[in-house]
C-alpha positions in Angstrom: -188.4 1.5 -3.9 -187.4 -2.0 -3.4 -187.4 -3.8 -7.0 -187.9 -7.3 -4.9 -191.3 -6.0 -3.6 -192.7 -4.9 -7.1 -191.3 -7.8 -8.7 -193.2 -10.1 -5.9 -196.2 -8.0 -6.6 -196.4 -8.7 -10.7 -195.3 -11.9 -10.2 -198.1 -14.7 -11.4 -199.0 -17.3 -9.4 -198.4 -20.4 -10.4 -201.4 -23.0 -11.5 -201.6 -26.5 -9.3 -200.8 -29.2 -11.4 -200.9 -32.8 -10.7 -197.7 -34.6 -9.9 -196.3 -36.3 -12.9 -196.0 -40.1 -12.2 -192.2 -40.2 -12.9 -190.4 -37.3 -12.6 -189.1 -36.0 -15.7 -187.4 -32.5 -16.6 -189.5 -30.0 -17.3 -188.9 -28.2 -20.9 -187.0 -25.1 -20.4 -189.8 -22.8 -21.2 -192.0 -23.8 -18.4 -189.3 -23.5 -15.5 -188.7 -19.7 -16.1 -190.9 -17.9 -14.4 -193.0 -15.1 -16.3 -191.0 -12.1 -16.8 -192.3 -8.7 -14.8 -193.3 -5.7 -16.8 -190.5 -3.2 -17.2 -190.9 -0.5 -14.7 -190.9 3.1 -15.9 -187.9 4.9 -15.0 -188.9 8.6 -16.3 -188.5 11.3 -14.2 -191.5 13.4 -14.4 -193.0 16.4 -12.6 -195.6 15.0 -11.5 -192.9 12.4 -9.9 -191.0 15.1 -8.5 -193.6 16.6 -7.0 -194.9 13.7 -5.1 -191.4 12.6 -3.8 -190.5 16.3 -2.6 -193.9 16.1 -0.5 -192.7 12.9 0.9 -189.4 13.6 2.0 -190.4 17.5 3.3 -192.4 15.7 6.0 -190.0 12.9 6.9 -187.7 13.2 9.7 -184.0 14.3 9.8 -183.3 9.9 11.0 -186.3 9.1 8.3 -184.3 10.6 5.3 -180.6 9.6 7.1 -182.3 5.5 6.9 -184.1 6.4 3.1 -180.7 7.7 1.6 -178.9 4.6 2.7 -181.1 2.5 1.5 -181.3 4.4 -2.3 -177.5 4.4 -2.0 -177.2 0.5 -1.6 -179.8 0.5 -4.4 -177.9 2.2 -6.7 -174.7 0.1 -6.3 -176.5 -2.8 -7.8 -179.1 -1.0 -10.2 -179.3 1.8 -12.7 -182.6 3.7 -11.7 -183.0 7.2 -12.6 -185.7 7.7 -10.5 -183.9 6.6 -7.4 -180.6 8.9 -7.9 -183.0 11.7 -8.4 -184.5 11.3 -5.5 -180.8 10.6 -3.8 -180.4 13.9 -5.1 -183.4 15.6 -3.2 -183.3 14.0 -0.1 -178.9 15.3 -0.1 -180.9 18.7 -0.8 -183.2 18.3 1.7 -180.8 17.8 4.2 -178.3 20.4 3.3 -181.1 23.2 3.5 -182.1 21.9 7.0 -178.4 22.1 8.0 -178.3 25.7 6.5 -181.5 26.7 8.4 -180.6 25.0 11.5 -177.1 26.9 11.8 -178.9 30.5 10.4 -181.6 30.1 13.6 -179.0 28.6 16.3 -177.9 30.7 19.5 -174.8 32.3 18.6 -171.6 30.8 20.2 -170.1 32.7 23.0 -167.3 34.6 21.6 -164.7 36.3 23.9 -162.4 38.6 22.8 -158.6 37.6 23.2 -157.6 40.7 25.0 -160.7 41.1 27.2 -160.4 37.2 28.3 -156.7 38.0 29.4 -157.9 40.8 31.2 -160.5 38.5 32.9 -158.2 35.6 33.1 -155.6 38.0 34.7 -153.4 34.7 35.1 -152.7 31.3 33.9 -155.4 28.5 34.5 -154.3 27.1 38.0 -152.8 23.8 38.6 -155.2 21.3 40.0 -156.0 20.8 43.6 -156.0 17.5 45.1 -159.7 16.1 43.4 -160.7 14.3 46.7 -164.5 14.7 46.0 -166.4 13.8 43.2 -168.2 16.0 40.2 -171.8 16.0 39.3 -172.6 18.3 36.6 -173.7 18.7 33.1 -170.5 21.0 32.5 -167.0 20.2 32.1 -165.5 22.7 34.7 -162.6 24.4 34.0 -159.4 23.8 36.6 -160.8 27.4 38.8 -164.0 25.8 38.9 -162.8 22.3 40.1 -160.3 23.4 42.8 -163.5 25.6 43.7 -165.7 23.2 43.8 -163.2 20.8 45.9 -162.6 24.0 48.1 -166.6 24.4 49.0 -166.7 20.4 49.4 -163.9 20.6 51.8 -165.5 23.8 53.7 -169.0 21.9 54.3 -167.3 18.5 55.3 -165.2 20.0 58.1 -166.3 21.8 61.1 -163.8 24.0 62.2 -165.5 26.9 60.1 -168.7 28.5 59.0 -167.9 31.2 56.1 -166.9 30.6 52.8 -166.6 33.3 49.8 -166.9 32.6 45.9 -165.9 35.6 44.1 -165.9 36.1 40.3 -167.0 38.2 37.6 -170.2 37.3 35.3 -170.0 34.7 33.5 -167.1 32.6 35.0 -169.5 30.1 36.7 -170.5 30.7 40.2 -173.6 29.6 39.6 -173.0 26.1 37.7 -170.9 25.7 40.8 -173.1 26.1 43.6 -175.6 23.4 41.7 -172.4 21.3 41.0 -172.0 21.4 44.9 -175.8 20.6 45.7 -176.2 17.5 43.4 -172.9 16.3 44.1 -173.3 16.3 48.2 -175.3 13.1 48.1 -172.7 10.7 45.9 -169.9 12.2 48.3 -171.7 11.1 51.7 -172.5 14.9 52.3 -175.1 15.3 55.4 -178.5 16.1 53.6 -178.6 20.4 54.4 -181.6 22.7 54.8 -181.0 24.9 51.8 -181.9 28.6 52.1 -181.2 31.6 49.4 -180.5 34.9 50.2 -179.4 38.4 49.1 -179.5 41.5 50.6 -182.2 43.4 48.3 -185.5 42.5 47.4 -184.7 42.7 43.4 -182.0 40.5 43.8 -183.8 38.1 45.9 -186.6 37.8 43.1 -184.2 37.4 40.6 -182.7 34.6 42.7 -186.3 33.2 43.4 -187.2 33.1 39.6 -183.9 31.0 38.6 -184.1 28.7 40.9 -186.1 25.3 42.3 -189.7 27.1 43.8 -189.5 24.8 46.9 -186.0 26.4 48.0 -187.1 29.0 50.5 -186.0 32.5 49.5 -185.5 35.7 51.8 -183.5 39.0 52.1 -181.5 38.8 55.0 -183.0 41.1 57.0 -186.0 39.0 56.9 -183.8 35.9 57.9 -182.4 37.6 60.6 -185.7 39.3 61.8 -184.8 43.1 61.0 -187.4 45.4 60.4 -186.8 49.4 59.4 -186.1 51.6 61.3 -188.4 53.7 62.9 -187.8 55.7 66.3 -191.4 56.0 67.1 -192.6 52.7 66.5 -189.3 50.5 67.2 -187.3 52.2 69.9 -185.8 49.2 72.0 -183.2 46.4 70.9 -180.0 47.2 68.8 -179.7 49.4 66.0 -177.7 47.6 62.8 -177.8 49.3 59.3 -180.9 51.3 59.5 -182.8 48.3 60.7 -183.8 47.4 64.3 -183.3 43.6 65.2 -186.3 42.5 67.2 -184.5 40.4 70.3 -187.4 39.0 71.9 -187.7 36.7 68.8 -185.4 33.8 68.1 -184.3 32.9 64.8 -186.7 30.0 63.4 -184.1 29.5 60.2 -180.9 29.3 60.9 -180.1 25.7 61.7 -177.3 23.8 62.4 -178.1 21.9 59.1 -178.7 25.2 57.6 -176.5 26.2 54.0 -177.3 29.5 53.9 -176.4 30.7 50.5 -176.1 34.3 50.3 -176.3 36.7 46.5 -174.9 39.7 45.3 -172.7 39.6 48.3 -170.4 42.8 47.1 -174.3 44.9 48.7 -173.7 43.6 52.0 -172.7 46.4 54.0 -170.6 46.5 57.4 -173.1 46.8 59.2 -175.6 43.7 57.9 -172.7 41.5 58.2 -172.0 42.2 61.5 -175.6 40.9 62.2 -175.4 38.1 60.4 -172.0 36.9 61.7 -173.7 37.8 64.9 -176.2 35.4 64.4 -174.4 32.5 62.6 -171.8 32.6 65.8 -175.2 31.4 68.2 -175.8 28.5 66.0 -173.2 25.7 65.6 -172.5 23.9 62.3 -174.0 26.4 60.0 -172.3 27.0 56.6 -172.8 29.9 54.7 -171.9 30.4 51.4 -171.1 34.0 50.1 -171.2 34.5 46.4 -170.4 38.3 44.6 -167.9 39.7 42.5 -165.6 41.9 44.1 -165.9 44.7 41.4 -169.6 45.1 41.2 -171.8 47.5 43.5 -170.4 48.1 46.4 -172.9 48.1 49.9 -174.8 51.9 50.0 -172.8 54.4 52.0 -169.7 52.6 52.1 -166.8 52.9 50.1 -165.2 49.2 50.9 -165.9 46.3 50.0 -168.0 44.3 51.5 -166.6 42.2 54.1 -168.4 39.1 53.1 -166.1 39.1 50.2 -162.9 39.9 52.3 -163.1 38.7 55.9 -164.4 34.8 55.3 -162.4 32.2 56.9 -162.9 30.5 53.5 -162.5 31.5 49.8 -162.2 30.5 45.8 -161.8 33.3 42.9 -162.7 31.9 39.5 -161.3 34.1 37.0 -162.2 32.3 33.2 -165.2 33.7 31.8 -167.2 30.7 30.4 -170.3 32.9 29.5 -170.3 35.5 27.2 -173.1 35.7 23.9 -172.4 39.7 23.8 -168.6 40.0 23.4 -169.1 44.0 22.6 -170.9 44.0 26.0 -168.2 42.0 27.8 -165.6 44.6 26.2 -167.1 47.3 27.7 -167.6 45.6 31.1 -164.1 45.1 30.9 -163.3 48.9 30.1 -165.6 50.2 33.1 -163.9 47.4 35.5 -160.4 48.0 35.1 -160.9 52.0 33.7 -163.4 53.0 36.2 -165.3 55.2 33.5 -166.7 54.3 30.1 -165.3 53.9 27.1 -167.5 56.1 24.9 -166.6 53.7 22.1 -170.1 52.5 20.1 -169.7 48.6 19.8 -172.8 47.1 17.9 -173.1 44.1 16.2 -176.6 42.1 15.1 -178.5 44.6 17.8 -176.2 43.5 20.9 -173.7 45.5 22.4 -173.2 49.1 23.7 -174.0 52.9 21.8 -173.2 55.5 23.0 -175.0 59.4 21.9 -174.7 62.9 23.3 -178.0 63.9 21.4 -180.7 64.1 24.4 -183.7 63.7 21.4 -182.3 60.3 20.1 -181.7 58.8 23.0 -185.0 59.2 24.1 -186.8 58.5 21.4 -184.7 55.1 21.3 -186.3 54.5 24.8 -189.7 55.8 23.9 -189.6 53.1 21.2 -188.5 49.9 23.1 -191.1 50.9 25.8 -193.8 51.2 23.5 -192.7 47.9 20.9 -194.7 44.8 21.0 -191.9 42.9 22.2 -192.2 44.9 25.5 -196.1 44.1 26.1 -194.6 40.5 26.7 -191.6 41.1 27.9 -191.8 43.9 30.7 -187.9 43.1 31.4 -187.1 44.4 28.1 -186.0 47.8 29.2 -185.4 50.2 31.9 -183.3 52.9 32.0 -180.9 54.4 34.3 -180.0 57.9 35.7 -178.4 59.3 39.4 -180.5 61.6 40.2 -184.0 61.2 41.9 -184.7 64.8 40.1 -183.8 62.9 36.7 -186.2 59.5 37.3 -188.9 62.2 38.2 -188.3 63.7 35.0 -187.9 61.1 32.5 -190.6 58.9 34.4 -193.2 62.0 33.3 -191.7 62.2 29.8 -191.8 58.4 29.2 -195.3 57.8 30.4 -197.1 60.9 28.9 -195.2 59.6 25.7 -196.6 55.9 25.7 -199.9 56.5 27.6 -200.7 59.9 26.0 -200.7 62.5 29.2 -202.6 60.4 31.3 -204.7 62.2 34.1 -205.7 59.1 36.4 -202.8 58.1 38.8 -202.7 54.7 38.0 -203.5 53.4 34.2 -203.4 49.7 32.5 -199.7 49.3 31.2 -198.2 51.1 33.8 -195.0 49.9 35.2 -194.8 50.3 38.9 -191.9 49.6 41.3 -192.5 48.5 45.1 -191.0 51.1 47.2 -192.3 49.5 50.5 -193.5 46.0 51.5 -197.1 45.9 52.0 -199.8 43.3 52.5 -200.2 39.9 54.1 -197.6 37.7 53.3 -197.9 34.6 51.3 -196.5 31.4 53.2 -195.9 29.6 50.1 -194.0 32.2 48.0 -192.6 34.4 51.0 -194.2 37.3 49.3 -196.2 39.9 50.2 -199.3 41.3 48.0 -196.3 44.3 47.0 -192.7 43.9 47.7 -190.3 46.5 48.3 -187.5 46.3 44.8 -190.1 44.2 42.6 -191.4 45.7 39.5 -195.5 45.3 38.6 -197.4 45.8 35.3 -200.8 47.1 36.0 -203.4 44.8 34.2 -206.5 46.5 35.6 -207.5 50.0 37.9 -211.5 50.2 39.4 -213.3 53.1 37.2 -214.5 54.8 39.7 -212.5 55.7 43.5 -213.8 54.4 47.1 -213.3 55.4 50.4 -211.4 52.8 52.8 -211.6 53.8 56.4 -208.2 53.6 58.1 -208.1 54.3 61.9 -211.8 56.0 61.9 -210.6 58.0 58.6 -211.7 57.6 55.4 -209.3 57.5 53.0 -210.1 57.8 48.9 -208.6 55.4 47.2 -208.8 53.5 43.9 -208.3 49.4 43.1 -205.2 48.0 41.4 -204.3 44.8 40.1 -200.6 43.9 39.2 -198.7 41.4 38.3 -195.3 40.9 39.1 -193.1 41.4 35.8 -190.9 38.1 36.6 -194.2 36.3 37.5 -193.5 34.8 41.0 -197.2 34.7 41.8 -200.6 35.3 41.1 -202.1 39.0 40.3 -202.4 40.9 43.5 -205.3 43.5 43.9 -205.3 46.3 46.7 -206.3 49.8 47.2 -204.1 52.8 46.7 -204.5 56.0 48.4 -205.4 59.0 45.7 -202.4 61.7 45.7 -203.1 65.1 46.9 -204.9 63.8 50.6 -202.7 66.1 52.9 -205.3 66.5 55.6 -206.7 63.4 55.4 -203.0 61.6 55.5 -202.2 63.7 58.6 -205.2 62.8 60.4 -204.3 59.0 60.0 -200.7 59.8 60.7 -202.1 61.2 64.3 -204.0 58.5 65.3 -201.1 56.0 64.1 -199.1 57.9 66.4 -201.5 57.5 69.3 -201.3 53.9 68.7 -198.0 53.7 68.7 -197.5 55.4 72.2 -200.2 53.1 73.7 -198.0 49.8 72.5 -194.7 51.3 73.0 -195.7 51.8 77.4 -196.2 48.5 77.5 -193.1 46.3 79.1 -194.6 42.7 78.3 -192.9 41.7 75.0 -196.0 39.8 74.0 -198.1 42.7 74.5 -196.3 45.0 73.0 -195.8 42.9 69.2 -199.5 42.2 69.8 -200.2 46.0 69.6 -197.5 46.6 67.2 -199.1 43.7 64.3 -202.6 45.8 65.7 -201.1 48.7 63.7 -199.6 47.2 60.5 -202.9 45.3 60.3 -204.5 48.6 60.3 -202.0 50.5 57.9 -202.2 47.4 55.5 -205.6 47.9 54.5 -204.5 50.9 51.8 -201.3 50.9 49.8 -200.0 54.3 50.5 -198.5 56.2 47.2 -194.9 56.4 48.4 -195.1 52.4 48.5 -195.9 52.2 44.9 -194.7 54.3 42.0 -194.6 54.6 38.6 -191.5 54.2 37.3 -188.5 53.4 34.5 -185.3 53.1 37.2 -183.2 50.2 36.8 -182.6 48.9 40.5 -180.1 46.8 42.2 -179.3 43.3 41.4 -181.9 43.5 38.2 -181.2 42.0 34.8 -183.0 43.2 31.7 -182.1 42.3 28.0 -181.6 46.7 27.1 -180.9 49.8 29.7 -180.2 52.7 29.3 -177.9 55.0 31.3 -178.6 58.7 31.2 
């Protein structure tokens, strides 16, 4: 498009002649130079055609450099072609911007009236800002002064607890990473880092979100618990169903440790007695308690949890900065600050909250997300939620005959099981076990025919299963599950378990004793039992998923 180029190009060249012996002018004719061909300036399909290609597989900078160019042209030149072509890159462009905005996440809108009732007061005035920010996000004055307040608690050793309470969305997340990338600038002492929460879900959430070489564990695997069982655990302190093994001292608590504890507001009495227990026997720990005041409160307990009310340390952030479903956040707000729902329908471009009383809809609603393609790659797409174990029995059968077509084999490709106990050799890398107690599987492939696996001298039938874990934190795991319906054959193993247990539990050496005990759990780990897996569509604890629904 540049008429010095084509000009150049048509341009003669010019024959050598000897140099004249005196220098005279030449005639008039012979200094012009030849004039170039006129250049057609029709704008033809064919034209039009060409250019559009050319432009379509430019880039957005490309056509931004080619219009300014064409402009500049224009300026100085009447050229058809060039302001048509002006006028199909300014095209161009406009339908990218139009496509670009129609496919963009939406922006997070918050509803005035459900902000003030998040907000619940003014933003507060600034603390003094001793310590410097890192962070991708401009933080909000709550989040500074919190951040300044968690910076302050880790550089000063007269305390050990700190609690950062807030609802979804306000950021205590983005502050916790503020606080690890900004310890270094700010002559922070490099910590060991360890994540926790008090349920298994929770902690897999936690694992999935964040940097894989942060070790992850539930606390009652940080602080050595182990359930409760009379016949098998029957010495050392009794905290919260679980018994704490004493003859073991804790390997992870450090006093470089920042422990960094989840979903706080599920920590009962009980587990945080242990853990304060254990935090007093190591000097210069930190941890960092992070859970929202209004959300589940610990099982059996009507209170909340003490790790969000009897820290020596604490921040509340109050602005929501997060919120791409405002119907969602409405209702939240409704079931916060009403205690009940609203039974209002909010719905808007599929997100939000609908509410039915007829018992056929609603299930056939669920029937369909379970059995949409979007769910095949997406097993967190749905789960729904009742109160009653009879219910989940119920609705479990309903569901599953419904996608799988009355199955008659226990376990069946597609199935969604839930971990109901830990079972298998742990993985040193991951911290997880072949099946985890709270984590969610998709079976991917069950043995066609059963086989017997012989556990204490008794052979037990049982069939192979291979899962993989629906948030993917490691490889596909494949065991054997006991068949239902054994009764004889599980109370012959449950005798000689017994047995077992009564020849390490006379023991009084310590050493002998765990050496017997890990005897049995070796034994009882060779066959998944079928209360530690189940089928199942309950929602649990600390879980996120994109639809659920609450019967």
């Amino acid at each position: 498009f540049t008429a010095a180029k084509e000009k150049a190009k048509q341009q003669p060249k010019a024959e050598t002649k000897p140099a004249p012996a005196k220098a005279e002018p030449a005639p008039v004719a012979e200094q012009q130079a030849a004039p170039a061909p006129v250049r057609s300036q029709e704008v033809t399909p064919e034209f039009e055609q060409t250019k559009l290609a050319a432009i379509r597989a430019m880039t957005d900078a490309d056509l931004k450099r080619h219009l300014k160019t064409l402009t500049n042209d224009l300026m100085n030149e009447d050229s058809p072609r060039k302001a048509r072509v002006v006028e199909m890159i300014t095209a161009e462009q406009e339908a990218r911007a139009s496509l670009a905005q129609e496919t963009a996440e939406p922006e997070d809108v918050i509803d005035p009236e459900v902000q003030a009732v998040l907000e619940g007061q003014a933003e507060p005035a600034l603390v003094d800002q001793k310590y410097q920010i890192v962070s991708k996000f401009n933080l909000n004055n709550g989040q500074k002064n919190a951040f300044q307040g968690i910076m302050n608690f880790l550089g000063e050793t007269a305390t050990n607890t700190y609690a950062l309470i807030g609802s979804a969305g306000t950021g205590k997340t983005t502050i916790v990473d503020t606080v690890l990338a900004s310890m270094g600038v700010n002559g922070m002492p490099n910590r060991s880092i360890i994540l926790s929460a008090p349920t298994h879900r929770a902690n897999a959430v936690t694992r999935s979100k964040n940097d894989p070489s942060i070790p992850v564990m539930t606390l009652h695997s940080l602080l050595g618990l182990t359930p409760e069982d009379e016949s098998l655990f029957d010495d050392g302190p009794k905290k919260s169903g679980f018994t704490m093994d004493l003859d073991q001292e804790n390997k992870y608590l450090t006093s470089d440790t920042l422990l960094i504890v989840d979903e706080s507001s599920m920590i009962d009495d009980a587990l945080y007695a242990a853990l304060m227990d254990a935090v007093a026997k190591v000097p210069g720990i930190k941890v960092l308690f992070l859970g929202d005041a209004a959300q589940l409160k610990p099982v059996n307990q009507t209170t909340v949890s003490k790790a969000l009310t009897a820290t020596q340390n604490k921040s509340e952030l109050t602005k929501v900065e997060r919120a791409k479903n405002a119907s969602l956040l409405v209702e939240s707000v409704h079931v916060r600050t009403k205690g009940q729902f609203s039974a209002t329908t909010r719905m808007e471009d599929d997100k939000g909250v609908a509410f039915t009383n007829d018992k056929t809809t609603f299930l056939n609603g669920i029937i369909q997300l379970f059995q949409s393609a979007e769910f095949k790659t997406n097993p967190m797409l749905v789960r729904m939620v009742t109160y009653q174990n009879r219910l989940v029995s119920e609705y479990n059968k309903i569901i599953r005959n419904a996608i799988h077509g009355n199955p008659k084999d226990p376990f069946v490709v597609g199935d969604l099981l839930m971990g109901y106990q830990t079972f298998g050799d742990k993985n040193e890398l991951t911290n997880l076990s072949q099946l985890n107690n709270g984590l969610d599987y998709m079976v991917t492939a069950v043995s066609s025919k059963p086989h017997s696996v012989t556990v204490f001298g008794v052979p037990v039938q049982t069939v192979s299963v291979t899962v993989q874990d629906t948030l993917k934190l490691q490889d596909p795991q494949t065991f054997s599950v006991a068949l239902p319906g054994q009764t004889s054959v599980m109370q012959a193993v449950g005798d000689r378990v017994n047995k077992e247990i009564f020849k390490a539990r006379v023991h009084s050496d310590p050493e002998t004793r765990r050496k017997l005990q890990e005897q049995i759990k070796a034994e009882l780990s060779r066959v998944a039992w079928p209360e530690d897996v189940m089928v199942t569509i309950q929602k649990k604890d600390g879980s996120t998923f994109q639809k659920a629904a609450i019967k």
